[in-house]
C-alpha positions in Angstrom: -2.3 -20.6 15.9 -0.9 -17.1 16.5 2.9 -17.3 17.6 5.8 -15.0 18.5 8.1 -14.9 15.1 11.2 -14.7 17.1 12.4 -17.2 20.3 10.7 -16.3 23.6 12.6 -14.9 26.0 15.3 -12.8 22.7 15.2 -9.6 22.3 13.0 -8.3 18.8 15.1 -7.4 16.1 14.2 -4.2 15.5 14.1 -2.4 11.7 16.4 0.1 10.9 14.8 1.7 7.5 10.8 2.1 8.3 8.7 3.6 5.3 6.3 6.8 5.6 3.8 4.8 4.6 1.6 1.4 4.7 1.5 1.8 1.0 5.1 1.6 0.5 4.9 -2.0 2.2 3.2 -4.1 -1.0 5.4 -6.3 -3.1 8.1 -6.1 -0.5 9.6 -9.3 0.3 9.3 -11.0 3.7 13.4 -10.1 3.8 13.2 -6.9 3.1 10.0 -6.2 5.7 12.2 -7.5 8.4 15.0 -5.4 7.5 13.0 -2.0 7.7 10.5 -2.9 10.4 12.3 -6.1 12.6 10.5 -9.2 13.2 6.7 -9.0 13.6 5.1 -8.9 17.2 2.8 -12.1 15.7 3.1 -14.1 12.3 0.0 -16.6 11.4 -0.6 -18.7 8.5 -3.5 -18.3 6.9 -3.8 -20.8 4.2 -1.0 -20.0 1.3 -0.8 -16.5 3.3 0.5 -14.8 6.2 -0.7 -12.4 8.6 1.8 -9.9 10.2 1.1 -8.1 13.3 3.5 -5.2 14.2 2.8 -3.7 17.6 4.1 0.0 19.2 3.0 1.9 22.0 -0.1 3.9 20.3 -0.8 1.7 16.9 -0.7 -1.3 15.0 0.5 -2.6 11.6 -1.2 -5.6 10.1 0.5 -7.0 7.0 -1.0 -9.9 4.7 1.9 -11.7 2.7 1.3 -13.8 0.1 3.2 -17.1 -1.7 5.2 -15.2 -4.7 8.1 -17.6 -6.5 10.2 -19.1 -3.6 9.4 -16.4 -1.1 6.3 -14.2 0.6 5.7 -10.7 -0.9 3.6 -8.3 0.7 -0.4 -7.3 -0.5 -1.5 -5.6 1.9 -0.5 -3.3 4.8 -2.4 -1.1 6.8 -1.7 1.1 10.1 -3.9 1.8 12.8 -3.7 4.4 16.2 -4.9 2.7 19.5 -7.7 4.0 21.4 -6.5 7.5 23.2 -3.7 7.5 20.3 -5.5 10.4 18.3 -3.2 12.2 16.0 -0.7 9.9 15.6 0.4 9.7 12.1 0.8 6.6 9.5 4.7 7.6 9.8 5.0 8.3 13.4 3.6 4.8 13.8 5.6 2.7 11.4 8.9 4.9 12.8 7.6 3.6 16.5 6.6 0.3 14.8 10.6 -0.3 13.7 12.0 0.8 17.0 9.8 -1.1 19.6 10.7 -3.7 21.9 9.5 -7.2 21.9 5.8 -7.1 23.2 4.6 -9.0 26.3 3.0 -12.4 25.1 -0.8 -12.1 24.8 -1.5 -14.4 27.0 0.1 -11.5 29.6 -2.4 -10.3 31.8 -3.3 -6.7 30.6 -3.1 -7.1 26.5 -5.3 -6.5 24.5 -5.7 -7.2 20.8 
C-alpha cells in the first residue's frame, strides 16, 4: 500500500538542488533524489521497484526506481501540470516540486490523485 515516506505529523524535507528536467532524474540514486527534490509526497513498492510520487501546487512528478547494487537508482521520471495548470513548465514544476510542503494525506477530504 501507498504510504507517506516521512512520519506523519513532520514537516517534508524539502530539496535544495531540483534539476530543469525529468530527464536529468535517471540513474540518480534514491540519496541523491532526496537531496535535490526532499522526500516524496508517496513511496510504493512495486515488486523489486519503487514508485515515487512528488506533489506541488499545479503538477506532479512520478519517479520509478529500481534495485541497482545495494541501493535504488532511478529509470524513469516524468512531470505532469494539473488540470487549470496550463503553461507550467517541466522546470517550474520540479523547482515547485523541491520547495513544497508536506501534502495533506489522501485520505483528506478534497485530494485527488
Amino acid at each position: 500500500p501507498a504510504q507517506p515516506a516521512w512520519a506523519p505529523g513532520a514537516a517534508r524535507p524539502r530539496g535544495s538542488a531540483p534539476p530543469v528536467a525529468a530527464a536529468a532524474l535517471v540513474g540518480v540514486s534514491a540519496e541523491q533524489m532526496r537531496r535535490m527534490l526532499g522526500e516524496p509526497a508517496i513511496r510504493r513498492a512495486e515488486g523489486a521497484a519503487e514508485v515515487w510520487l512528488y506533489e506541488a501546487a499545479g503538477c506532479r512528478l512520478d519517479v520509478i526506481l529500481y534495485a541497482e547494487g545495494q541501493g535504488l537508482v532511478v529509470g524513469h521520471a516524468a512531470a505532469r501540470a494539473l488540470g487549470g495548470a496550463e503553461g507550467v513548465t517541466e522546470a517550474a514544476c520540479l523547482s515547485a516540486v523541491a520547495a513544497a510542503p508536506a501534502p495533506a494525506p489522501w485520505g483528506a477530504a478534497g485530494r485527488r490523485a
